[in-house]
C-alpha positions as semicolon CSV with decimal commas, in nm:
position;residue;x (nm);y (nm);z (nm)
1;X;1,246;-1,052;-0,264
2;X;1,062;-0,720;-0,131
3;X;1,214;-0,420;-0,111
4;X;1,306;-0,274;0,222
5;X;1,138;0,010;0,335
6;X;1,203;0,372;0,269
7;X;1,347;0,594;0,551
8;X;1,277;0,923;0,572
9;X;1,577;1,113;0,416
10;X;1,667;1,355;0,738
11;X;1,915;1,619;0,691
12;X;2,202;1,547;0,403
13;X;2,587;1,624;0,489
14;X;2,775;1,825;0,251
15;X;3,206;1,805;0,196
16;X;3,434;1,826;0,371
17;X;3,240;1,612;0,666
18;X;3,065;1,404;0,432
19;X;3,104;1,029;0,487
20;X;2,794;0,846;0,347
21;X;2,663;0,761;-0,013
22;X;2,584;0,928;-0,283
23;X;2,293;0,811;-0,571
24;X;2,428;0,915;-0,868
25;X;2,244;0,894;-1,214
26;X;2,494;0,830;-1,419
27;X;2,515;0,962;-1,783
28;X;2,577;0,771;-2,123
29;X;2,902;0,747;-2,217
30;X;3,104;0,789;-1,882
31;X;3,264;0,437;-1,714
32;X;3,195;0,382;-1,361
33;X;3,546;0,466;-1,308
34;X;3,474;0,822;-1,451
35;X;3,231;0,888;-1,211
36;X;3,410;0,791;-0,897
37;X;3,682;1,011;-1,045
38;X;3,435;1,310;-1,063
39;X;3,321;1,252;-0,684
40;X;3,600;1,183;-0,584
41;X;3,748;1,546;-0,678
42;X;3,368;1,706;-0,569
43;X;3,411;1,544;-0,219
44;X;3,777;1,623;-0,176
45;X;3,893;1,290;-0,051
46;X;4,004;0,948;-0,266
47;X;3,829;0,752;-0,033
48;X;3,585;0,690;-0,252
49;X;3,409;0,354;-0,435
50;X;3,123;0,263;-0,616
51;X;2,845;-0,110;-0,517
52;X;2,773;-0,222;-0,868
53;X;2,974;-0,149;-1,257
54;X;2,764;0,018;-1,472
55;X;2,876;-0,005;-1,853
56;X;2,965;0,307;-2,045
57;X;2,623;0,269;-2,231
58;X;2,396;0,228;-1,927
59;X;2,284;0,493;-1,697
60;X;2,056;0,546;-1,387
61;X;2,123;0,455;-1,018
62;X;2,536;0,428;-0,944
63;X;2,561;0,409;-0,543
64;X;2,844;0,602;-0,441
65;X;3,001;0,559;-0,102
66;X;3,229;0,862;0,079
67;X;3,483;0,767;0,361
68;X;3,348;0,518;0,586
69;X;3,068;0,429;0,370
70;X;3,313;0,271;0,154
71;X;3,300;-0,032;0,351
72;X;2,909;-0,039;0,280
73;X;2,993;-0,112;-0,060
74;X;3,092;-0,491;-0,057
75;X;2,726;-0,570;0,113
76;X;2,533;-0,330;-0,146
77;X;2,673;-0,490;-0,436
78;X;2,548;-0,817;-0,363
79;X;2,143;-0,660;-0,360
80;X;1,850;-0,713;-0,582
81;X;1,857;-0,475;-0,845
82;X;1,605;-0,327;-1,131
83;X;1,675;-0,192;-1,470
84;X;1,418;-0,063;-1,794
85;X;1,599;-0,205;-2,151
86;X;1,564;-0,232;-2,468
87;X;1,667;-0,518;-2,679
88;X;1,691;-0,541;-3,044
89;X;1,644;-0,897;-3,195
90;X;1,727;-0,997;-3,593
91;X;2,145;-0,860;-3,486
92;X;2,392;-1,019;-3,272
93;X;2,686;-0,824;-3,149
94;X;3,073;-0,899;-3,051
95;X;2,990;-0,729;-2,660
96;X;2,601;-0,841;-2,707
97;X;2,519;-0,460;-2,671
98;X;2,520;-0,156;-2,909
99;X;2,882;-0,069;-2,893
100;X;2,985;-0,363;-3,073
101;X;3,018;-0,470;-3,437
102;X;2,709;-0,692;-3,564
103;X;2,841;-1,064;-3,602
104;X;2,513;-1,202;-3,745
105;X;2,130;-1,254;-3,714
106;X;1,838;-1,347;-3,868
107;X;1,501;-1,162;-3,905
108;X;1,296;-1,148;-3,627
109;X;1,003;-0,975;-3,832
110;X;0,769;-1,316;-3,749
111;X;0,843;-1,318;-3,382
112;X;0,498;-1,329;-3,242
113;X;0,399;-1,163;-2,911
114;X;0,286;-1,538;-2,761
115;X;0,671;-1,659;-2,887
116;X;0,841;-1,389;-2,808
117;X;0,665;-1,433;-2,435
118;X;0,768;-1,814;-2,404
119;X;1,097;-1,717;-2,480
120;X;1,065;-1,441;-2,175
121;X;0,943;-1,696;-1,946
122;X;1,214;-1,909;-1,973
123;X;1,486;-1,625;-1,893
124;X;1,303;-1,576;-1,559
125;X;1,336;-1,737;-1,215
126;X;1,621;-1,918;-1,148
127;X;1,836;-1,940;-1,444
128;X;2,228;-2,050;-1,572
129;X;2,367;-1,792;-1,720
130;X;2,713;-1,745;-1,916
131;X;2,858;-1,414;-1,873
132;X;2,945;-1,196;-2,145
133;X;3,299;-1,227;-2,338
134;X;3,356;-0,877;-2,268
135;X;3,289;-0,821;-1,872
136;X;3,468;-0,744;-1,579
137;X;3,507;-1,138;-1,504
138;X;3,826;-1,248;-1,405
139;X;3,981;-1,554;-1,559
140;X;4,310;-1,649;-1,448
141;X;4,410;-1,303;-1,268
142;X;4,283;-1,103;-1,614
143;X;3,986;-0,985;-1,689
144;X;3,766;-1,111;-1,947
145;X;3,713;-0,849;-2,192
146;X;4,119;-0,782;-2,182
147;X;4,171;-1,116;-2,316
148;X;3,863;-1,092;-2,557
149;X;4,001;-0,739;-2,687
150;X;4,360;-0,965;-2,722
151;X;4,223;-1,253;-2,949
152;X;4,230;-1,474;-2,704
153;X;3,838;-1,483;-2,580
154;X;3,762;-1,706;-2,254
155;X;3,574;-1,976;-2,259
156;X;3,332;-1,843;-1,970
157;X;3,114;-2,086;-1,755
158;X;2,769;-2,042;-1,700
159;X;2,652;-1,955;-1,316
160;X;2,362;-1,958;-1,117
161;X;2,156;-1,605;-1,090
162;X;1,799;-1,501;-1,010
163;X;1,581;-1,295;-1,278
164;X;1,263;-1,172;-1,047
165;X;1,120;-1,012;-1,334
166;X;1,092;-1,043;-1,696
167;X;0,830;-0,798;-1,831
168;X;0,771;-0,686;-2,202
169;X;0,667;-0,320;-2,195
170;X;0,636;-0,280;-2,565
171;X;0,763;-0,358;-2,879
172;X;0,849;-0,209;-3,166
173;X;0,906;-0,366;-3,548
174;X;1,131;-0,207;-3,792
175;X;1,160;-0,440;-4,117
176;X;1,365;-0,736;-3,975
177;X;1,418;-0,634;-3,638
178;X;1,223;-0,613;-3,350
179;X;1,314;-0,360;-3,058
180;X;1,167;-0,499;-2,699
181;X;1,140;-0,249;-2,455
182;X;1,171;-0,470;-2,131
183;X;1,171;-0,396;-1,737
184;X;1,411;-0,647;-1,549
185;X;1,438;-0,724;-1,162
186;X;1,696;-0,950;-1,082
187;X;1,996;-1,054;-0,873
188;X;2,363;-0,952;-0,814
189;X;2,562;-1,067;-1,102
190;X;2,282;-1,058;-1,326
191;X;2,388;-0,968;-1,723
192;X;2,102;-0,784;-1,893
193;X;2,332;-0,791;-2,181
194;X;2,362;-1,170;-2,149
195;X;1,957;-1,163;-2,141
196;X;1,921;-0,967;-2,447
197;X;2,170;-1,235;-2,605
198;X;2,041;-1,535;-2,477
199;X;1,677;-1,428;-2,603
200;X;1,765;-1,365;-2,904
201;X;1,966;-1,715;-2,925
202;X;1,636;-1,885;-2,788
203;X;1,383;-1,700;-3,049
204;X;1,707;-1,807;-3,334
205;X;1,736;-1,441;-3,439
206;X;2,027;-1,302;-3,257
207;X;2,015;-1,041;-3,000
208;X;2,160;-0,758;-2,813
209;X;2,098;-0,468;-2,591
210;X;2,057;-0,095;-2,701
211;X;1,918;0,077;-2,386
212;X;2,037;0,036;-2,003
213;X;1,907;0,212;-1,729
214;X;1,972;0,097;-1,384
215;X;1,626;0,204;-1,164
216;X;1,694;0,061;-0,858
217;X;1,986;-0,105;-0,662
218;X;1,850;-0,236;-0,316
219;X;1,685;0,056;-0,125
220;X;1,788;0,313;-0,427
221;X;1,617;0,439;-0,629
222;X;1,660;0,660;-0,938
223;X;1,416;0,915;-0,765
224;X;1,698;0,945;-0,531
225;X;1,969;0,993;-0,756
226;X;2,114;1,316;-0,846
227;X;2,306;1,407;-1,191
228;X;2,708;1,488;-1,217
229;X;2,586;1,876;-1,284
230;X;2,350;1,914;-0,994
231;X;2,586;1,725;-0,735
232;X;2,851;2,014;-0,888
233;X;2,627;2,300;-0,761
234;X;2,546;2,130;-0,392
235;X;2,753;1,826;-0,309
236;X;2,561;1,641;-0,056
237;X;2,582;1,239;0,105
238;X;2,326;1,046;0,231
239;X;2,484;1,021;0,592
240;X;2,551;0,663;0,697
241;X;2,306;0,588;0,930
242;X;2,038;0,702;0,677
243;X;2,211;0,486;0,415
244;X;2,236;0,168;0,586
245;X;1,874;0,199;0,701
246;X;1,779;0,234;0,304
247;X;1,963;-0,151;0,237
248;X;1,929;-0,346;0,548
249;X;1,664;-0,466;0,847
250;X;1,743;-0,273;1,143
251;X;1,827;-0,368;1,547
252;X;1,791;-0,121;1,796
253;X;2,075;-0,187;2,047
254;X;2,109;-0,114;2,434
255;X;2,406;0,148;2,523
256;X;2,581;-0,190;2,677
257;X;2,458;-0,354;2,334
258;X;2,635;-0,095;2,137
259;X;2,969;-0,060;2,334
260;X;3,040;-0,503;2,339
261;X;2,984;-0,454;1,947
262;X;3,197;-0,158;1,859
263;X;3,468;-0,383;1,989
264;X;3,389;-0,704;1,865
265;X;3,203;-0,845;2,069
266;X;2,890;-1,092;1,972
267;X;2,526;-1,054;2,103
268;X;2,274;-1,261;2,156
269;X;2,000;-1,283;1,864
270;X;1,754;-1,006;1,857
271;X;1,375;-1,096;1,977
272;X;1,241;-1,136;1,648
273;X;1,558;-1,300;1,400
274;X;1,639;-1,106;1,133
275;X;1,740;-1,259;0,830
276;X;2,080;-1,196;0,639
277;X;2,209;-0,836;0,692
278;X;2,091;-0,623;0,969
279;X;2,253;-0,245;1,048
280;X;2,272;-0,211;1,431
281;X;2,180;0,158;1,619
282;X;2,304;0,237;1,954
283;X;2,026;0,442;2,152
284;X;2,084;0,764;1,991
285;X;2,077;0,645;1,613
286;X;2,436;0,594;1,560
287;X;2,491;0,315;1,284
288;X;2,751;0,105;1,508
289;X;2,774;-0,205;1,318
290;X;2,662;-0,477;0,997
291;X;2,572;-0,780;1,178
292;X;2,440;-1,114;1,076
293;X;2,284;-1,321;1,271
294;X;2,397;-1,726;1,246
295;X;2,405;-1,971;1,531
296;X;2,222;-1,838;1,810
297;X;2,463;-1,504;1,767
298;X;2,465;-1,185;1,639
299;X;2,839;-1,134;1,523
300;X;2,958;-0,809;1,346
301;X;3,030;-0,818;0,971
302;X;3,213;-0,395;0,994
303;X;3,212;-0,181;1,273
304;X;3,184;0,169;1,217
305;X;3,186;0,290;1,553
């Protein structure tokens, strides 16, 4: 899947009118929760969500979205995304990442670079993949890692997702472990901690992750993204015409285009179909409307106008 194109950035709104997104690079250590907390209180509103859970470990690009770019966020989530990891094989781990306890392993000091690379290869395209014990999954109206952290793990089933990319960027060999430093580009619901596991499973030395950091989530990138500190000293959104141009194909509408869709109403498909998701602009750039585009129609996914 290729990237959409880049929009120029335009002037950025700043609180209290702000109602757009915000690319945050999130820190170590802080939940996604935290950091929706922390804009929250910088943009003075609770109208505020996040497209995407990052785990306390990871970092990198958390998409932020302010007011009515809230109801962006169920359409962002379900974009490609990137990440750079590291995975250490010869340990296995209760939450397959570092902030578990080890639970076994075997060395990985013979691991090969042509083995290690078959085992790559087969953890790319379109793969099953069973999520992690402890994830945000929910079975039976609970999440997953609740019951895990009760004693009473789930037994989770495996689902389809897309790994784009697989790429070894280097590796590293300390007695019997091996540290892969890996890039990943892959689809929504995509575990990079169920990766790290599953390649250590296939190589028969156990694995886990020890380094997240989210690069890219659709049209975001972490060039974009701004720390916790700096968005303290100049709190500033991506306004939402400029942020829905960054994620989807866009359809330049007539003024009577742009007034049947603000209330409802379906079009007629554009001259050239897009595909999926497009963001629809009355004459003077207004963001009016998500549409899709399905049966000869053009209906409206969330208006905004």
């Amino acid at each position: 899947m290729t990237p959409p194109a880049r929009e120029p950035k335009g002037r950025l709104k700043s609180a209290p009118e702000a109602s757009g997104l915000v690319i945050v690079d999130k820190p170590g250590g802080m939940t996604s929760h935290d950091v929706v907390a922390r804009v929250r209180r910088l943009a003075g509103t609770r109208k505020v969500g996040h497209a995407g859970t990052l785990d306390p470990m990871a970092t990198g690009v958390l998409v932020i979205g302010v007011e009515k770019a809230t109801r962006l966020l169920g359409y962002l989530t379900l974009t490609e995304k990137a990440y750079a990891a590291t995975i250490r094989l010869g340990q296995s781990t209760s939450t397959d990442d570092a902030e578990g306890e080890i639970t076994g392993g075997a060395t990985a000091a013979g691991v090969s670079a042509e083995t290690l690379a078959q085992a790559v290869a087969g953890l790319t395209g379109e793969i099953e993949q069973v999520p992690p014990a402890v994830s945000a999954i929910k079975v039976g109206g609970q999440r997953a890692y609740r019951l895990t952290r009760a004693g009473a793990a789930p037994e989770l089933k495996s689902r389809p997702v897309t790994v784009c990319e697989f790429t070894v960027t280097g590796t590293r060999h300390d007695g019997d472990l091996l540290d892969v430093d890996a890039t990943v580009r892959c689809s929504s619901g995509t575990y990079i901690r169920a990766l790290a596991r599953d390649l250590g499973a296939a190589l028969g030395t156990g694995g886990h992750l020890t380094r997240l950091r989210r690069t890219r989530v659709g049209g975001y990138r972490i060039g974009d993204a701004r720390t916790l500190e700096q968005l303290a000293g100049q709190f500033e959104v991506l306004p939402l015409a400029q942020a829905a141009a960054a994620a989807f194909p866009s359809r330049t509408l007539t003024a009577d285009e742009a007034r049947r869709l603000a209330h409802g109403g379906r079009l007629a498909v554009a001259q050239a179909p897009l595909a999926g998701l497009a963001a629809a602009y009355a004459p003077d750039g207004t963001l009016i409307a998500l549409v899709i585009e399905e049966a000869g129609q053009a209906r409206p996914l969330v208006v905004f106008a």
